[in-house]
C-alpha positions in Angstrom: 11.5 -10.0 -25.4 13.8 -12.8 -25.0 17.7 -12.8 -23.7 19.8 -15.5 -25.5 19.6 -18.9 -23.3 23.9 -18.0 -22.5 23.0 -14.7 -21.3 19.8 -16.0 -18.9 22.2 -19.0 -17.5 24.8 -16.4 -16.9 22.3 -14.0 -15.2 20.8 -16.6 -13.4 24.3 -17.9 -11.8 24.7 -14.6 -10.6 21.5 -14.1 -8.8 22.2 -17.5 -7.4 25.3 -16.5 -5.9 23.5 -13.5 -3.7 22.9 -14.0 -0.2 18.9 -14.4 0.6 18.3 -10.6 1.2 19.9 -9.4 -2.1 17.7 -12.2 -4.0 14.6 -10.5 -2.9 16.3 -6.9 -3.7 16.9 -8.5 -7.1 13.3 -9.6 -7.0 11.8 -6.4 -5.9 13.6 -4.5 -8.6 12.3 -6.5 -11.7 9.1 -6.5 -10.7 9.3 -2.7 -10.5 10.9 -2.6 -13.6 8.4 -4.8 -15.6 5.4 -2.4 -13.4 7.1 0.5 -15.2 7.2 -0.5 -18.5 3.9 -1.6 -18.0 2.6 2.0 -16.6 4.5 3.8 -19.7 2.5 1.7 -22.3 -0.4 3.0 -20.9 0.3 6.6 -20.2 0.5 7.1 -24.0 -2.2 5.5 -24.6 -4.7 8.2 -23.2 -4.5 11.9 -24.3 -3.6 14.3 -20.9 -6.5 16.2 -19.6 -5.0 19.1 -17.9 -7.2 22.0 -16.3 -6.8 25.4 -18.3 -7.3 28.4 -16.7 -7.7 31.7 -19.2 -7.2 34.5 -17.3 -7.8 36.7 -20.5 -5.1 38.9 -22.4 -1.4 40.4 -21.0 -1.5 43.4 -20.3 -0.4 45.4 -22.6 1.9 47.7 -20.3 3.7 44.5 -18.7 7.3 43.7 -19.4 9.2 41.1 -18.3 12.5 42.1 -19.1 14.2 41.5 -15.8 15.5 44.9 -15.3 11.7 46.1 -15.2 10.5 43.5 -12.4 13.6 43.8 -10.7 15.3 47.1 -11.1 18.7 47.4 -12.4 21.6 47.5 -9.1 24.0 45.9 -11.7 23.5 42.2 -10.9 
């Protein structure tokens, strides 16, 4: 991806215009933005493997209508 050469000079001024520390800020943050992009290309990439535990069927008998695990004191 490019940025149109006005658009880099005008970027550029500004980073110039930082004191030191906030350069390296500026630094630091680009990096972790180009890492990023970089990890997200690669995340789809491979299909999640996620452990599965089956624990077999509900039980038939269990409700989970709030009332039932909680009782009903009219909250």
């Amino acid at each position: 991806m490019s940025i149109p050469a006005q658009s880099a000079q005008t970027l550029l001024e500004k980073i110039q215009s930082l004191p030191t520390d906030r350069i390296a800020e500026v630094e630091d943050f680009v990096d972790f933005l180009r890492e990023r992009a970089t990890t997200r290309k690669t995340i789809g990439e491979e299909p999640l493997d996620f452990p599965v535990d089956d624990l077999g069927p509900w039980p038939e008998e269990l409700s989970l209508r709030r009332e039932d695990m909680y009782g009903d004191d009219g909250r």
